[in-house]
N, C-alpha and C positions, 0 to 999 in steps of 0.2 A: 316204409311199412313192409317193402319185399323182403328186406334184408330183418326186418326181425320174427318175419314171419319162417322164414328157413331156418334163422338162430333157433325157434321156438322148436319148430320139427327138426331139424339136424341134432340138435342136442337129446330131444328124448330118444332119437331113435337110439343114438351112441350108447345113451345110459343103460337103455333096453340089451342092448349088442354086450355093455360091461358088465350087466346080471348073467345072461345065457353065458357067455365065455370063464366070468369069471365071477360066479355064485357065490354069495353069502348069507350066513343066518343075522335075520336084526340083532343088534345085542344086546337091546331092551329084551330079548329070552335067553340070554344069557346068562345067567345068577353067578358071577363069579367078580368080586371085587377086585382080583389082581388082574383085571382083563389092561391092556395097555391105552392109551389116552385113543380114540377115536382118530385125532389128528395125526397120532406117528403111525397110525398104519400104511401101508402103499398103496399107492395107488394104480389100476392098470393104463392099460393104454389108452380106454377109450374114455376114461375119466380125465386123463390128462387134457385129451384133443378138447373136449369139453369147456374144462377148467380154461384153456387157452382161448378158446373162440369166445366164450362169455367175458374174459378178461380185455381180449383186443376191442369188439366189441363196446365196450364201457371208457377205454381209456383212448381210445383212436377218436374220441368226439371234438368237433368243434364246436356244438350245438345243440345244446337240449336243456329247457327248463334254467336251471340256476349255472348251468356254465358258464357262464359271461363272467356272473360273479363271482366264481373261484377261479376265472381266469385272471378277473380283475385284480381281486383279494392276492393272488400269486404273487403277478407282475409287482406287487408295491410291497411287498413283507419285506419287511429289513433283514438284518444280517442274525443271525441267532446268539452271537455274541449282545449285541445293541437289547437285543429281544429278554435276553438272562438280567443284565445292569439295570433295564427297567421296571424288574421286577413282575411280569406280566408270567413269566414260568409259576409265580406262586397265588395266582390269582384260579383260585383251585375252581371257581363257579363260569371261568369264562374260558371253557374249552383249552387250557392254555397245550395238551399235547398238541392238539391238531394245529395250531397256531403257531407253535415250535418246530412242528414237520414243515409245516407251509415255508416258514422263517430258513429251514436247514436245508429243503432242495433248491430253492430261489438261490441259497448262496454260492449252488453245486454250476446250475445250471437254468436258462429261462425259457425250455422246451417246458412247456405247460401239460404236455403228454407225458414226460416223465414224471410230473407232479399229480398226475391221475393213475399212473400204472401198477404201485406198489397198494393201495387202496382197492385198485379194481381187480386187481389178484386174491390179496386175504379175503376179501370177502367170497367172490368164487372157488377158492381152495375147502373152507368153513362150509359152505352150504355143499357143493358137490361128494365133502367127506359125510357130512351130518346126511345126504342122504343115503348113499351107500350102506352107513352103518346104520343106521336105525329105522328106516324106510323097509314098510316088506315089498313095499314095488318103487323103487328108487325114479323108472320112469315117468310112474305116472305121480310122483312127487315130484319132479322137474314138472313135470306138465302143468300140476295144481299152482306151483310157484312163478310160472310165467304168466299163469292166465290172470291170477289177481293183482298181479304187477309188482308183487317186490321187487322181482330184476328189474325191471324201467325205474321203481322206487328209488332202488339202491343207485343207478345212474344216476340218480336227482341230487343225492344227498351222501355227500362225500364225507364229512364227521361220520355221517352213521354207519357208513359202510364200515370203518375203522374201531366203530364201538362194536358193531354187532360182531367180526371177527371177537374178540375179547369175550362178548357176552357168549355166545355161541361153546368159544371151550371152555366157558364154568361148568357148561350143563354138565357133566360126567360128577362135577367135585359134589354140587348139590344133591346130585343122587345118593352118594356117597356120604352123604354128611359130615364134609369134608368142608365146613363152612371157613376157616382160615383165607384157604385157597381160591374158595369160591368169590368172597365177599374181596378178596384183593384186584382179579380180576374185574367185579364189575367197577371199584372204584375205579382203576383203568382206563375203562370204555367210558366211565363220567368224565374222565378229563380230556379224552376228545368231545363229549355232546355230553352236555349235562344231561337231556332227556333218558337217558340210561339208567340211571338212579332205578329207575321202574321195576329195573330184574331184580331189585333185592328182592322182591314178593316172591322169588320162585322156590324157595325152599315151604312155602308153604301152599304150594298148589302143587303136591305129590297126594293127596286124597282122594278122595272119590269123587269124579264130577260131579257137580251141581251138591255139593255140600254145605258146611256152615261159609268158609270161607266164599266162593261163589255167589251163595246169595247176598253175602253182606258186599260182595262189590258189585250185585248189580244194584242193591239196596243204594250205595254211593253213588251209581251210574244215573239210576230214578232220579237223586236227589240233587246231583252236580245239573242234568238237562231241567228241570225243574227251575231253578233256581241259581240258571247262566250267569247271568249278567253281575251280581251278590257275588257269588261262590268264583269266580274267576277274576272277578273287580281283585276281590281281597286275596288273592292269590298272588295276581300281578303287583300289586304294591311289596308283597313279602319278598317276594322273586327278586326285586326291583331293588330291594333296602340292603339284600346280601351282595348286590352286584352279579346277580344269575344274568346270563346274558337272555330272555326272554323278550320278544318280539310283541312288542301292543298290538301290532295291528293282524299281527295270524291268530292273537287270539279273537279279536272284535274285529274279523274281515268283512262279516254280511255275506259268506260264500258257506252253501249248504252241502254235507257228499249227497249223491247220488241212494237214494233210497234202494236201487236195483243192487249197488255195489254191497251195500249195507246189509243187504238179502242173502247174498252169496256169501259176506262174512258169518251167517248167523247157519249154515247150514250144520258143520259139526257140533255146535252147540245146543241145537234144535233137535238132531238124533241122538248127544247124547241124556240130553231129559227124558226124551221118549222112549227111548231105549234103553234105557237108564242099569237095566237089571243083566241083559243078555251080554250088555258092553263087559261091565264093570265087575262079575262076580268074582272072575280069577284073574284080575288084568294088575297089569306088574305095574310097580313106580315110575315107570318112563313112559309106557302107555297114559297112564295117566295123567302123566307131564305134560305132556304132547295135546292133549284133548284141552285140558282146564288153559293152556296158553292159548289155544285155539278160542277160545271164549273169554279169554281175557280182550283178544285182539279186536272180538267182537262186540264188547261194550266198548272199548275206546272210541273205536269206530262209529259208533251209534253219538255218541257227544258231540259228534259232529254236524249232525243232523239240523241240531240249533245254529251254526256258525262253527266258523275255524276250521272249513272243510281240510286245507293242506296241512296244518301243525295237527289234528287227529289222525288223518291218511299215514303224515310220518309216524306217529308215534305209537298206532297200531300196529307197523311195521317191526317193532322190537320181538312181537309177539308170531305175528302170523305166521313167520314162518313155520313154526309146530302144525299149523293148520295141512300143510304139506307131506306131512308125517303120518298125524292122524288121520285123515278121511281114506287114504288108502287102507291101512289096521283096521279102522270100522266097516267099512264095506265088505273083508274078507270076514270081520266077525260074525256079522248080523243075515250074510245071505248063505247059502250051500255052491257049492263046488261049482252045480250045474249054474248057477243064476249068477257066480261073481260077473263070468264073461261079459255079459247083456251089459250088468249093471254098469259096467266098469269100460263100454264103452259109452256104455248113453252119456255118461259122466264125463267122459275125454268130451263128445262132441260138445255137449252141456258148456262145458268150461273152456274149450273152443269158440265156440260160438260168443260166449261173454268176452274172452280175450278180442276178438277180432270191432266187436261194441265198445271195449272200453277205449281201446288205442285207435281205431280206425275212425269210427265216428266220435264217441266223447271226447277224445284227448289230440285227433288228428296228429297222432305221432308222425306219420309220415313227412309231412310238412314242418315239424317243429326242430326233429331231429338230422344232424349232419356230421360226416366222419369224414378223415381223411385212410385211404388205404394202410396197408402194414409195410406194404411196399413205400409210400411217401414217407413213413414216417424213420424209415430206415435210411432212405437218401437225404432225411435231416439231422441224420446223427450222421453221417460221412461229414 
């Protein structure tokens, strides 16, 4: 728990250190569609050290949640030749990229850390740039994004780290209505994790929060927790008939999230109903982007309430990250000059405080998680 508790603070400070040194303007205020892709922009120094420590961090594990069984799933992938003749590449519902990858390092090599390290990168490269550029305070969007645990998340769930890279650089093409490009990418990320599919909605959450779209998916959300057991029975048998690779029992675990967590997902979507007018009069397409994803991630998350606490947790996770975006933008929107300071540390301690309850006590990370050094893992490539 010590060592992610420094990862948590060493990292924001750097982020904080790569604003003062090396400033930039979000480019959601930017109005200029020839601006170049988010991603090929440079990076400085302190975003690299960053981008590395979150990477080693993820990929140095021996130990945490489902590693076993992608250490498992590793050791036994066949050869990617074997893998092509089986025809399993075109089994477009059952992850077959990631399965492919699994199939093409195993044949390279059977260090299981190189089979974590190229995953634990994209995904850390995607988020460190996504905050930079679109973040008005990149740190304390590092900050918001460790405390509700998408990084621990992302450690969990190695397909999705490889989707959300993928989903993550459509966001620009969407904005853009640039839908070709968009919609190729998210197919992409479906063929590592089916659960991806999800982003196709994002060209229609550039509106005005809590609009027609919003209400009609919490209208869905009301009626999927309503009427679980029905609506997800017949779900699973469809899933089931294509060959989706879909898990019975994360849907009907009998495991509920956390009401408190569920609380903290609902906070940007709670300001911006209330707020609704002060947010949203002159707020540009990516602002907006950023808010209505934040509320998407927070009914997912609420479905969970009924059962399937870990396949909701995951699959809120497509979204939340905007929630890291937004709560910073809205805080600068809705208070004065003199009042950001206060608010914006009550809020670091706030989400502090929940980070240290959710991995310390609820999830006893300390205990669960194990790494080997960067140093070991360099005298196993000798």
């Amino acid at each position: 728990m010590k060592k992610l508790v420094l990862l948590y603070w060493g990292c924001v400070f750097l982020m904080y250190l790569s604003q003062v040194y090396y400033p930039t303007e979000p480019q959601h205020n930017i109005h200029k569609h020839g601006e170049r892709h988010f991603m090929l922009r440079k990076s400085d120094i302190f975003m690299i050290i960053v981008i590395i420590w979150m990477t080693c961090f993820s990929f140095l594990r021996t130990q945490y949640n489902d590693t076993e069984n992608y250490i498992g799933g590793f050791l036994s992938a066949k050869s990617p030749v074997l893998f092509i003749l089986e025809g399993k590449l075109l089994n477009l519902t059952g992850n077959p990229l990631y399965l492919f990858y699994e199939c093409l390092v195993h044949s390279i090599t059977d260090n299981y850390h190189i089979f974590f390290l190229i995953p634990a990168c994209l995904i850390s490269v995607a988020i460190i740039k996504l905050f930079k550029c679109y973040s008005v305070d990149p740190s304390f969007s590092l900050l918001v994004f460790f405390s509700i645990g998408t990084y621990v998340m992302y450690i969990a769930a190695l397909k999705q780290c490889f989707s959300m890279f993928f989903l993550i650089m459509s966001i620009p093409y969407a904005e853009k209505k640039q839908y070709g490009r968009f919609y190729l990418l998210v197919f992409i990320a479906v063929l590592f994790h089916t659960h991806a599919f999800m982003f196709a909605i994002i060209p229609f959450l550039f509106e005005k929060p809590w609009g027609k779209t919003i209400w009609a998916l919490l209208a869905l959300t009301v009626l999927s927790m309503a009427t679980y057991k029905i609506t997800f029975g017949a779900f699973m048998a469809y899933a089931q008939s294509i060959g989706a690779l879909v898990d019975e029992g994360e849907v009907f675990d009998g495991h509920q999230i956390n009401v408190l967590r569920v609380l903290v997902y609902w906070i940007p979507a709670l300001l911006a109903l209330i707020f609704n007018r002060q947010l949203f009069t002159d707020s540009t397409r990516y602002e907006r982007l950023f808010v209505n994803m934040s509320i998407v991630s927070a009914f997912i998350l609420s479905i969970g309430l009924i059962e399937g606490a870990n396949l909701y947790g995951r699959m809120a996770a497509y979204f939340e990250v905007a929630t890291a975006v937004a709560l910073p933008w809205m805080i600068r929107k809705l208070f004065t000059q003199q009042s950001i300071r206060l608010v914006s540390v009550m809020a670091v301690l706030l989400y502090f405080v929940y980070f240290l309850y959710e991995f310390g006590i609820s999830k006893s990370f300390g205990s669960d998680y194990a790494a080997i050094s960067l140093g070991q893992f360099i005298m196993e490539l000798v």
